[in-house]
C-alpha positions in Angstrom: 41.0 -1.8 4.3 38.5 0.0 6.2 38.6 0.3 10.1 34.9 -1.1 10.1 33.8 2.3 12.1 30.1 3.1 11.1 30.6 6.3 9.5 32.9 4.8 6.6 30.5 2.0 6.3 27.1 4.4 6.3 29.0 6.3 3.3 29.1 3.1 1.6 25.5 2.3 2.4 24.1 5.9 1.4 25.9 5.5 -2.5 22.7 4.9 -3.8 24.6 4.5 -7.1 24.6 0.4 -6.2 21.3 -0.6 -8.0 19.0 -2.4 -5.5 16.5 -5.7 -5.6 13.8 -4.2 -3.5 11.5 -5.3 -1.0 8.4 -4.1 -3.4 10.2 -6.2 -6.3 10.4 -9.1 -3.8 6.9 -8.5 -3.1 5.8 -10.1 -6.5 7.4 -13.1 -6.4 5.4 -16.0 -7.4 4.6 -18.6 -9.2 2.8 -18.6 -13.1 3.4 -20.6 -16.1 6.2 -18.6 -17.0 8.7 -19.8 -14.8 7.9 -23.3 -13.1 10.0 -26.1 -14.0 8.2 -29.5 -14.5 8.3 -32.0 -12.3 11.5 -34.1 -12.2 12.3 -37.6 -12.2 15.1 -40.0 -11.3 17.2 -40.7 -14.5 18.2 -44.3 -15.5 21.5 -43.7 -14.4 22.8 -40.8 -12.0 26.1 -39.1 -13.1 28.5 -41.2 -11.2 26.5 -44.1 -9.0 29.6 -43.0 -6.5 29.1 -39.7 -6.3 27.1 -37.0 -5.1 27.5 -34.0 -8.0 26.4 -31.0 -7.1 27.3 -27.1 -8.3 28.3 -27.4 -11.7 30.3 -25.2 -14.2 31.5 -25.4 -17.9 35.6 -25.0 -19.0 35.7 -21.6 -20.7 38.0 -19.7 -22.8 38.3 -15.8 -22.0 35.5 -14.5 -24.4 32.6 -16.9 -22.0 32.3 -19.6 -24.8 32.6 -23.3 -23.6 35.7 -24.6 -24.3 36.4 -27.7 -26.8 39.4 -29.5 -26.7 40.1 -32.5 -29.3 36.1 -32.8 -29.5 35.4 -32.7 -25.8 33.8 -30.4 -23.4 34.3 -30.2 -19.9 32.3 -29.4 -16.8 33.7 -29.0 -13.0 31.5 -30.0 -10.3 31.0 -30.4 -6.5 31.4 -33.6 -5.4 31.4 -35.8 -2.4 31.4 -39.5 -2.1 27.6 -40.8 -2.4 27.6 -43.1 0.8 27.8 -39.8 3.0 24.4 -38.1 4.4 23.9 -35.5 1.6 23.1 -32.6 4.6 27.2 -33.2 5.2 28.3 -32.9 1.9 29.5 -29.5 1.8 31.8 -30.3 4.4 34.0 -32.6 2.3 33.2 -30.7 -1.3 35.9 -31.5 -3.5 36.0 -30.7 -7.0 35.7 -33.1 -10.2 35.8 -33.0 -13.4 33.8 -34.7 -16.5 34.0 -35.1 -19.9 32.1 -35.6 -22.8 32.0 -35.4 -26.8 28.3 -34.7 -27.2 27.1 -33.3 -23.8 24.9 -36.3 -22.9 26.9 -39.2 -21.9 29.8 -37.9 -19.4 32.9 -39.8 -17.8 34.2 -39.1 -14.6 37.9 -37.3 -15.3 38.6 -37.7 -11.2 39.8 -34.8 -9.0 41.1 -31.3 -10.2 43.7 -30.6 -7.3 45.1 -33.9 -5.4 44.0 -33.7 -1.5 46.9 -31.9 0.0 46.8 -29.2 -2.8 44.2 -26.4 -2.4 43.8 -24.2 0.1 41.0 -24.4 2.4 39.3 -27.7 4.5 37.2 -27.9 1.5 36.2 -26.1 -2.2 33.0 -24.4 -3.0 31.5 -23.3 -6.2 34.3 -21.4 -8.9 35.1 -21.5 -12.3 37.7 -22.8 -14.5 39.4 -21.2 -17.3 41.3 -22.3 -20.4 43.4 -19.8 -21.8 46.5 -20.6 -24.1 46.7 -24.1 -23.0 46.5 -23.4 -19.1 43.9 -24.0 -16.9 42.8 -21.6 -14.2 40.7 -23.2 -11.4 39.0 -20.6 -9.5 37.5 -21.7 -6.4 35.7 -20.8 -3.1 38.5 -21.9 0.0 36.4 -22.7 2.9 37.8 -23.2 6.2 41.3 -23.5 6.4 43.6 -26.5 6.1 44.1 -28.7 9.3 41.7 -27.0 11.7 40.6 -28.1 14.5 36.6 -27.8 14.4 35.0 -27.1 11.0 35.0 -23.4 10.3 33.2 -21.2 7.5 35.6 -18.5 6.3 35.9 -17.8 3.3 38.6 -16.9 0.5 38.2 -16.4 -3.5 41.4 -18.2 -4.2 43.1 -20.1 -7.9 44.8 -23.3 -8.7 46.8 -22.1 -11.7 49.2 -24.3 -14.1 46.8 -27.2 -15.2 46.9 -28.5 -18.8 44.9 -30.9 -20.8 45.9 -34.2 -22.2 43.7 -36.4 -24.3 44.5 -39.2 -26.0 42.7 -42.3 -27.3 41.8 -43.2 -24.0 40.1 -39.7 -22.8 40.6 -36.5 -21.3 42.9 -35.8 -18.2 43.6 -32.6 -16.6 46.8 -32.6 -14.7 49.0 -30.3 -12.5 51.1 -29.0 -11.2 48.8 -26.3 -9.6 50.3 -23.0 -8.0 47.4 -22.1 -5.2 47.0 -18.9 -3.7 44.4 -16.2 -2.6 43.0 -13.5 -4.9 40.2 -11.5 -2.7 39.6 -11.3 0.6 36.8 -9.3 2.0 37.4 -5.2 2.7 34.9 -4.5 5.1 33.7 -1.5 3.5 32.3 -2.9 0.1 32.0 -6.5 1.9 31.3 -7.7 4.7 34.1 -9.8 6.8 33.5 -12.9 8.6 34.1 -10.8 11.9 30.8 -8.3 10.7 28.5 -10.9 10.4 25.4 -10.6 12.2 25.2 -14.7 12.2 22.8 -15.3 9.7 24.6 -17.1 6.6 28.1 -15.7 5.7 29.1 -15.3 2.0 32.2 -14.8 0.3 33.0 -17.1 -2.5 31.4 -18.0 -5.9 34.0 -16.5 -7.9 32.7 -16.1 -11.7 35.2 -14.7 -14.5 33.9 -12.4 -17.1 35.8 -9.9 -19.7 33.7 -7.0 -20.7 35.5 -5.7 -23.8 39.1 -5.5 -22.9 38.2 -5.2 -18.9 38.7 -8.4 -17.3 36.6 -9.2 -14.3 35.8 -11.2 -11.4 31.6 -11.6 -10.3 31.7 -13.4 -6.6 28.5 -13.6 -3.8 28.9 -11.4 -0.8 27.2 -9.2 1.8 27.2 -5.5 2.5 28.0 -4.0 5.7 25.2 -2.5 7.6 26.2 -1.1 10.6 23.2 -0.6 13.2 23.1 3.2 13.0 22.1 3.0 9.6 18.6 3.9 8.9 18.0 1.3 6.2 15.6 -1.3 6.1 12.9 1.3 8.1 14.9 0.9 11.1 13.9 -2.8 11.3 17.3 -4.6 13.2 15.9 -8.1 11.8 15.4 -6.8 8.3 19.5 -5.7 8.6 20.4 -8.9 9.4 20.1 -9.8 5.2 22.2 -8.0 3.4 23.2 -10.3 0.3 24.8 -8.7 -2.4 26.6 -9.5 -5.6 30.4 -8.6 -5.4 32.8 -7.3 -8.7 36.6 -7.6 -8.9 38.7 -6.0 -12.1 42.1 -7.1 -13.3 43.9 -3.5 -13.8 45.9 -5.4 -16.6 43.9 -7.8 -17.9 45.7 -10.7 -16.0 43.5 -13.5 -14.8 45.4 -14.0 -11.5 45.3 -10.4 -10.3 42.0 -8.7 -8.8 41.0 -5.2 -7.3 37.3 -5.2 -4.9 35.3 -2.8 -7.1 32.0 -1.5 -5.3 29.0 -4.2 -5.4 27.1 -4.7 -9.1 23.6 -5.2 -7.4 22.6 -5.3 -3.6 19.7 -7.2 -1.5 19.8 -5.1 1.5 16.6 -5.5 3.6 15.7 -8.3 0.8 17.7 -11.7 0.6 21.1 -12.8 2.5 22.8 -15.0 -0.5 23.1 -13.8 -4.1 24.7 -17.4 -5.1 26.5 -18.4 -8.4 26.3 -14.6 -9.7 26.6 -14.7 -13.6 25.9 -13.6 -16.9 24.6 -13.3 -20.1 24.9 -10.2 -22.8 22.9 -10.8 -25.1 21.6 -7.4 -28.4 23.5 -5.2 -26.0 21.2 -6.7 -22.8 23.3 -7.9 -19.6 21.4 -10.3 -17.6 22.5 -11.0 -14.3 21.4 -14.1 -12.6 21.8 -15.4 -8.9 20.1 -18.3 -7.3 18.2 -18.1 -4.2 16.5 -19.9 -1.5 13.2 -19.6 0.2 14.4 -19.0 4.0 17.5 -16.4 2.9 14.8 -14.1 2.3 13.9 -11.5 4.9 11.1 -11.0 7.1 7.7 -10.2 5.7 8.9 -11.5 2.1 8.2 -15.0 0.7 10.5 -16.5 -2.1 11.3 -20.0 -3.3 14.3 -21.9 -3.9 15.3 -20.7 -7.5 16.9 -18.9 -10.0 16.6 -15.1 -10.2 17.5 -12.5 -12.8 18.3 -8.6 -13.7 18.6 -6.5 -16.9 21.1 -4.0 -17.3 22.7 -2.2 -20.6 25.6 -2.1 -19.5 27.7 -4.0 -16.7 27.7 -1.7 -14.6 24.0 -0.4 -15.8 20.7 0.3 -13.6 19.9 -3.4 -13.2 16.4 -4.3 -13.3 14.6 -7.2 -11.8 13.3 -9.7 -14.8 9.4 -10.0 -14.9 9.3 -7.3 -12.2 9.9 -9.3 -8.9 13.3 -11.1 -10.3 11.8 -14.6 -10.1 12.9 -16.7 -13.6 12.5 -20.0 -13.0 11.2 -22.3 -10.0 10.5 -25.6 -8.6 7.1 -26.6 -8.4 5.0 -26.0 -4.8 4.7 -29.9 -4.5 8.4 -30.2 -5.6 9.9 -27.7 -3.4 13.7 -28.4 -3.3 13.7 -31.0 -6.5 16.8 -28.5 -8.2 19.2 -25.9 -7.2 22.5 -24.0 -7.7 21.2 -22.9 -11.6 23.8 -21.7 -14.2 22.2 -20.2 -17.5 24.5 -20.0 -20.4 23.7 -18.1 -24.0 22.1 -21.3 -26.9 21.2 -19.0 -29.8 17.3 -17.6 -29.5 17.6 -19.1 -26.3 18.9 -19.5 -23.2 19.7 -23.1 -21.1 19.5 -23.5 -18.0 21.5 -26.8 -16.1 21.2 -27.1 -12.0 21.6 -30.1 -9.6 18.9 -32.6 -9.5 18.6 -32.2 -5.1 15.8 -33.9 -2.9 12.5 -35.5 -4.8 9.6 -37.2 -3.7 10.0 -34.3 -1.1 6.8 -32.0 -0.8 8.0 -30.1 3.0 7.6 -26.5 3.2 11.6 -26.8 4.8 14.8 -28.2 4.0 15.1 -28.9 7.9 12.6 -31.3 7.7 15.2 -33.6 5.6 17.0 -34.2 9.0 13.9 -35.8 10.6 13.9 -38.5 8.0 15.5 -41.9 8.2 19.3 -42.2 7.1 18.3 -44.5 4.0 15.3 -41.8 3.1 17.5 -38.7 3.4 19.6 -40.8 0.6 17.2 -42.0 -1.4 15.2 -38.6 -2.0 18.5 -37.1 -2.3 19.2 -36.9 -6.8 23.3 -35.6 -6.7 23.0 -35.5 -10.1 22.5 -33.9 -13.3 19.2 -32.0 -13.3 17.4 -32.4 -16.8 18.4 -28.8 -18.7 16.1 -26.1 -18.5 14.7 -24.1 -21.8 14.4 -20.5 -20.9 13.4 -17.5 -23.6 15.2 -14.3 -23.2 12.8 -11.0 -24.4 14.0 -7.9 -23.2 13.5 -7.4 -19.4 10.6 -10.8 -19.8 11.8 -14.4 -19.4 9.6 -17.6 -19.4 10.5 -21.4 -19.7 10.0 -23.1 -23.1 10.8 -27.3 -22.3 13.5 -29.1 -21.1 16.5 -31.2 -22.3 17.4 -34.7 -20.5 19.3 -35.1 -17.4 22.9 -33.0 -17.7 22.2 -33.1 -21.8 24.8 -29.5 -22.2 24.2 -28.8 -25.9 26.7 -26.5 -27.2 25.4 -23.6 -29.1 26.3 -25.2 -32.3 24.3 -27.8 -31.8 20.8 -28.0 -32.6 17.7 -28.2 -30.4 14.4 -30.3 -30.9 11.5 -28.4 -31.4 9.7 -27.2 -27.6 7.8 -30.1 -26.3 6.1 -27.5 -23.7 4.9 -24.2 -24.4 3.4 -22.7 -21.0 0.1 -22.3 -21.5 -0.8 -24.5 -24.0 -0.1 -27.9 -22.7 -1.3 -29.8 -19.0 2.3 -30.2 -18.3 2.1 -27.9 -15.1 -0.9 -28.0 -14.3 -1.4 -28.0 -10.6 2.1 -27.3 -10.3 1.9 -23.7 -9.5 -0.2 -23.1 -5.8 -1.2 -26.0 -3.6 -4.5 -26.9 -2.9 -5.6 -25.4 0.3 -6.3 -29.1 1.8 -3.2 -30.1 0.8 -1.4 -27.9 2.0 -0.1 -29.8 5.6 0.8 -28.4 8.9 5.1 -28.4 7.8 5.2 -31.0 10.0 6.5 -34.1 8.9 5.5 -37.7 10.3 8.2 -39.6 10.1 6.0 -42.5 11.6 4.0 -42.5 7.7 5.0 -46.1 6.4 5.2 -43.5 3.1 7.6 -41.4 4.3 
């Protein structure tokens, strides 16, 4: 643990051996055929009518492949109960489970952990494991249990013991859970709550991934920048984002035991959070993928609310934005903020891509704007659901979306695809999609008064 004195923490920012997302990689981000989504609509039926389901994430064995058990596939999500505001919903997050025989129609499993269980006021994004029988819930602690005001700390932690029962009646996944804390932040390699600068503070995000026989953790975090360092051309406001994508390795191979390894990629002077970090390997390709939002992104650079990506050869390669400027796949401009939180997972020649279906009918250049709407509004432009499953192609350091599936359809890569109903390029699918009209493009003020609003 470092005493958090600048000249420790300007050798770590000097090791230039971190590969970097730069501001003239940032600098091309925009919109094209290649990676805008289409626009989405409201399904027939949401996930769970009495839920809001948001960050979502497959049960996988140790080698990354989704697990099956008795014919059923499981996903974890973040949940909160539907009635609440959806801006307040990551302070009750609670994760669920669902399960499913052919990764279209899904049944609410209920909670992981029971309420007094897990450590933390609430759980953030993780990942679960199934390895000989036991399940391995990793998850983000936030807060800590019984304070006082709401507080955002924030611990990599496991719930370890769960098994899985099915019968003719379903799947259940049932305790007892042993709960404890893996990582912590250093303060050298990241950044602790205390260093913060008070933009957004990350910690959490925890991602599992064996390389070979090396046995890993991927997490979000920030670097430390201390103010004497000459990064970021001096700029203090610049410094303030500092998101980077944290690695952990087992020294044994044991899934409930971690070291802090230096960061895998940083965004110093770029973007402040590097969420859901995880990948694919694909012909001896690693690509790393984070998603992003428009306002994490520093001064003088404009991004979007999506998912970006990198291209290594090795894990711990030279990591390479994909199409240049990192952008993969987007919302449209007149559909700002219709999906989030992406997870791309290895189908074959392809690559699919679920997220949560998050606010529609919603053209605002800001999320902020959301709070000036009516109670019923924020809820009723709110999905907390399933997004419809993006079709991404994976070409070297190129990416580019080929279709989507139906709302939360999770095809296994067994499992057959139809043929692309949307090749960008040759089809009016997204047209307009891609820059707004200058006419149309509003003062970001929204008039709450509009008997459309």
């Amino acid at each position: 643990m470092t005493d958090g004195s600048d000249a420790a923490l300007l050798d770590a920012v000097d090791d230039r051996s971190t590969p970097a997302w730069t501001r003239a990689h940032a600098a091309g981000i925009d919109r094209t055929e290649r990676n805008v989504a289409p626009i989405i609509y409201p399904p027939e039926a949401p996930l769970d009518p009495a839920l809001h389901v948001w960050d979502t994430w497959f049960l996988r064995r140790r080698d990354g492949s989704v697990a099956e058990i008795d014919g059923y596939r499981v996903i974890f999500a973040l949940t909160s109960p539907s009635e609440l505001l959806p801006g307040k919903r990551h302070d009750v997050a609670a994760i669920r489970y669902f399960y499913s025989r052919d990764g279209k129609n899904w049944t609410t499993g209920g909670r992981v952990f029971e309420e007094s269980e897990p450590l933390g006021s609430r759980q953030w994004a993780g990942f679960a494991l199934y390895d000989e029988g036991e399940v391995f819930a990793y998850y983000t602690a936030a807060g800590r249990r019984g304070e006082a005001e709401l507080a955002y700390t924030q611990r990599i932690a496991l719930g370890r013991g769960g098994a899985v029962e099915t019968d003719g009646d379903g799947l259940r996944i049932e305790g007892p859970w042993d709960h404890f804390v893996l990582l912590e932040p250093d303060g050298e390699y990241y950044e602790t709550e205390a260093q913060s600068r008070g933009m957004i503070y990350t910690f959490r995000d925890p991602w599992f991934f064996e390389d070979g026989d090396r046995t890993y953790l991927l997490f979000e975090a920030n670097a430390p920048v201390p103010d004497s360092a000459d990064v970021c051309g001096g700029d203090p406001a610049q410094r303030e984002f500092n998101g980077c994508v944290g690695i952990a390795e087992s020294p044994t191979g044991d899934p409930t035991d971690f070291e802090l390894r230096p960061p895998l990629l940083d965004a110093v002077c770029v973007n402040q959070e590097l969420e859901r970090p995880h990948l694919i390997v694909r012909d001896g390709t690693y690509y790393l993928f984070v998603s992003s939002h428009d306002h994490t992104f520093a001064p003088g650079l404009d991004g979007y609310d999506a998912l970006y990506g990198f291209a290594a050869d090795s894990l711990r390669g030279d990591y390479e934005p994909l199409n240049g400027s990192g952008l993969v796949l987007t919302n449209p401009w007149n559909a700002p903020f219709q999906a989030y939180s992406w997870l791309a997972y290895d189908h074959g020649d392809e690559a699919l891509v679920t997220a949560f279906f998050n606010y529609f009918d919603f053209d605002r250049p800001t999320l902020d704007d959301v709070a000036l709407l009516p109670e019923s509004e924020q809820l009723r432009r709110f999905g907390g659901t399933l997004a419809p499953t993006v079709r991404l192609r994976l070409d070297g350091r190129e990416t580019r979306v080929a279709g989507t599936l139906d709302h939360g359809h999770l095809p296994l890569p067994s499992e057959e695809l139809p043929e692309p109903w949307w090749e960008p390029g040759e089809d009016v699918a997204v047209s307009g999609y891609l820059t707004p009209p200058e006419a149309d493009a509003g003062d970001g003020v929204l008039d709450v008064d509009d008997p459309d609003c």
